[in-house]
N, C-alpha and C positions, 0 to 999 in steps of 0.2 A: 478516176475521180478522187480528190483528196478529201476526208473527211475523218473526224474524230469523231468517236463516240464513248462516251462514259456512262454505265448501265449498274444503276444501283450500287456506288459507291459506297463502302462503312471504314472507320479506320476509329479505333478506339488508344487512349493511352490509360492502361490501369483502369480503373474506372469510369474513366472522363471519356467520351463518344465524340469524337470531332469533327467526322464525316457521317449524316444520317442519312445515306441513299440517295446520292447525288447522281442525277443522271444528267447528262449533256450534251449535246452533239452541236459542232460546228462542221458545217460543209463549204467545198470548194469555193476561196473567192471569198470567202466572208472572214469577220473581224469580231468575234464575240466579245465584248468589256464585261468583265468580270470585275465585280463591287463588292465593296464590305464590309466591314467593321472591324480595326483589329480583335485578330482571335477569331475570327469567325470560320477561320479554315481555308482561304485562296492559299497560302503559301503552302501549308498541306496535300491539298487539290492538286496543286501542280508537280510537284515532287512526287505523288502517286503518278500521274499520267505519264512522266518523265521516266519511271523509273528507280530513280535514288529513294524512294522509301513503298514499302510493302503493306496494302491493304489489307484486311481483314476478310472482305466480301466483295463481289459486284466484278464485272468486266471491262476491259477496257478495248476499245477498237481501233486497229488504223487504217482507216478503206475496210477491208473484210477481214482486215488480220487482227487474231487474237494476239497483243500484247504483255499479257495480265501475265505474270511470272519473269519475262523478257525481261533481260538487262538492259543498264542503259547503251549498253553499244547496238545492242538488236535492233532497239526502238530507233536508235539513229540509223541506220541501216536501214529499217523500213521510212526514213522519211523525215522524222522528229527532232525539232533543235530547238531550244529555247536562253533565256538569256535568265540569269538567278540575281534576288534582293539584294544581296551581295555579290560584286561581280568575282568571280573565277577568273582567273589571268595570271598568266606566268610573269611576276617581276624583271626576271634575269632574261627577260627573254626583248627583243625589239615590238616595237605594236603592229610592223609587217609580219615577224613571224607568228605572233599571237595568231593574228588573222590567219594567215594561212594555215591553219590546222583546221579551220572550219572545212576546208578542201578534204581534210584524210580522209572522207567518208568516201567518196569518188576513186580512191585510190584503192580502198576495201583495207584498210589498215587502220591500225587505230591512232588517236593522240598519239601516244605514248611511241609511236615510231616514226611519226613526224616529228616529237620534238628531238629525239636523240638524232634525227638526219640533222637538224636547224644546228643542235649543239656543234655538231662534228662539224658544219660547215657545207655539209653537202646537199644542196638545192635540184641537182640533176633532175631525179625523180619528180620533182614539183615546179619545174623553170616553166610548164605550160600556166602554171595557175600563179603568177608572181606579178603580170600584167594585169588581171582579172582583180590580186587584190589592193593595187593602186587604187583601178577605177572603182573597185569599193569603198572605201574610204572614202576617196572622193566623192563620195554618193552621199555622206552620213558625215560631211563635215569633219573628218578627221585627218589632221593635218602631218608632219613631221614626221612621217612612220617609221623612219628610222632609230627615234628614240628610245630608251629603254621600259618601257611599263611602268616599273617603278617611279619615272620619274613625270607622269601624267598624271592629270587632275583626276579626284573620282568621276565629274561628268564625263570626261575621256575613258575611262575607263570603261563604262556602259556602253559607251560608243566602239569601242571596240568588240564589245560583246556583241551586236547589234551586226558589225560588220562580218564577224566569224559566222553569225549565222547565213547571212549572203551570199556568205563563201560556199555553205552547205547545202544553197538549193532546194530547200526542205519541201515538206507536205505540208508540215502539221508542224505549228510554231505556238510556244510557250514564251510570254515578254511578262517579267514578273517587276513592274514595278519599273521601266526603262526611264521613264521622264523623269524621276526622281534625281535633283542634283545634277541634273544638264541644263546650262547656259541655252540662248535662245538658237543661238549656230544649229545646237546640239540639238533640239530638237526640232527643227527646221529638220534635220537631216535623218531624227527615226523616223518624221510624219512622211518623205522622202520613201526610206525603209521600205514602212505600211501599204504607200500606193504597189512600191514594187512589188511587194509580195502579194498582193491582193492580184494587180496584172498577171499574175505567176500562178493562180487556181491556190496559193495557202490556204490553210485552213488556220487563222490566226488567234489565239487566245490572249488577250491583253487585259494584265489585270493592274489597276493604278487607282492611287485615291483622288487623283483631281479631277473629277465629272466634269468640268468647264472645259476641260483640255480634250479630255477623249472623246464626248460626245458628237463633237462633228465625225469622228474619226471612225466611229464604228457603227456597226449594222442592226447589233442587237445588244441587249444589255441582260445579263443575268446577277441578281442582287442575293448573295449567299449570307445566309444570317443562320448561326447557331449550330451549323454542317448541315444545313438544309436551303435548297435553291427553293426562293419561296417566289420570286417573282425570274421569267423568262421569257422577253418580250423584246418590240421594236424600242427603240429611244425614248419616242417619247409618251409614249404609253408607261414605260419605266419609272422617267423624270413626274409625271403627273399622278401616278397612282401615290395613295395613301400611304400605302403599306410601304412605297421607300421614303418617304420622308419621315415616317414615324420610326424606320427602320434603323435607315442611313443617316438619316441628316437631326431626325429623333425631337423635330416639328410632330405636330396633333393635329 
C-alpha cells in the first residue's frame, strides 16, 4: 500500500513557528489539494516531507517507514518524487535526458551518475528506459525532446518536471504548484499525469492556488492556514465551509 503520513509536524524559524503540528495522511490512489495562503506554510510542508529541509518535531511516514532524518535520496528510494515552485532542471542538458534521470532510482544510482553517463555520451546502461521516456512525454504534452532545457518555455519546464516523475514510478508524489505558467497543451497533459498516477496506487499531494482547476481533480482538500491544517475534508465540504472562505478567499 502506498501512503504518506505526516504526524505532528513543527518547523520554526528564529522565533516565527511555521509549521504548528501538522499532521496528514494521503493513502493509496488518492490526490490530496493542499490550499493556502501565501506564507501559510505548503512550500515548507513539502520540503520537510521531501527531505530538503529539517523539521524540528513530529514523524514522517512512507507506508510504514520511518523517513524523519532520511535524505533526499532515501526517500526517493523508498518511493517519493515530487516536482518544486521553481522547476530544478539541467540547462545544458537535452529535455530527454532531463527526463531520464527520473529512471536512476530504478537503477539504484543517483542523479548525479546519470548525469555524468548523459555528459560522456554513454546511454548503454539506460537504452531500456530511452523508449519509456518518449512515450512520456508524449503523455504530458512535451514535445521536441531533443532540445536543450535552456531553451524551453518555463511552462515546459514544469512539464518536464512532471515527466521525470513518471519516469520514477513513485509512491508517494509532491506537485508544488505544476499548473502555474502551463499553456492549455500543458495542462491537459499534467491532468493526463494525475489520472496515471492515481491508476498507479500514488499517493498524491497537489498543492496550487487555482481551486477552479484542481477541484474536479482531487479527492480531498486540506486548507493549511498559519502552519495549522484547520480544515481536512471531501471537496466540497471544503469549498462550502465558512472557515475556507473566511480563510482562503477572506469572504464573512
Amino acid at each position: 500500500m502506498n501512503e504518506l503520513r505526516c504526524l505532528d509536524l513543527f518547523k520554526s524559524y528564529g522565533g516565527v513557528r511555521v509549521l504548528q503540528g501538522v499532521t496528514l495522511h494521503v493513502g493509496s490512489g488518492e490526490i490530496l489539494g493542499l490550499v493556502g495562503a501565501n506564507g501559510a506554510g505548503k512550500s515548507t510542508l513539502i520540503d520537510i516531507i521531501s527531505g530538503q529541509l529539517e523539521h524540528d518535531a513530529g514523524h514522517i511516514y512512507l507506508d510504514d517507514t520511518l523517513t524523519s532524518g532520511a535524505g533526499t535520496v532515501a526517500r526517493a528510494r523508498h518511493g517519493l518524487a515530487r516536482t518544486f515552485q521553481h522547476p530544478q532542471v539541467a540547462g545544458d542538458l537535452t529535455v530527454r535526458e532531463n527526463v531520464l534521470v527520473g529512471g536512476a532510482v530504478h537503477k539504484l544510482v543517483g542523479a548525479a551518475q546519470v548525469l555524468r553517463a548523459v555528459a560522456k555520451g554513454i546511454f548503454s546502461p539506460y537504452d531500456d528506459q530511452l523508449e519509456e521516456v518518449e512515450d512520456v512525454c508524449a503523455e504530458v504534452a512535451l514535445h521536441r525532446i531533443d532540445r536543450l532545457a535552456a531553451d524551453v518555455t518555463f511552462g515546459e519546464l514544469r512539464l518536464i518536471e512532471i515527466a521525470r516523475v513518471l519516469m520514477a514510478r513513485p509512491k508517494v508524489v509532491l506537485l508544488d504548484e505544476p499548473f502555474s505558467g502551463v499553456g492549455d497543451s500543458g495542462v491537459q497533459g499534467i491532468i493526463v499525469a494525475l489520472a496515471q498516477l492515481r491508476r498507479a496506487g500514488c499517493a498524491v499531494v497537489l498543492v496550487d492556488h487555482n481551486i477552479d482547476l484542481i477541484a474536479p481533480l482531487v479527492d480531498r482538500m486540506a486548507l493549511l492556514s498559519q502552519g495549522q491544517i484547520v480544515i481536512d475534508t471531501d471537496v466540497q465540504s471544503c469549498l462550502a465551509s465558512a472557515v475556507f472562505r473566511k480563510t482562503y478567499i477572506g469572504a464573512h
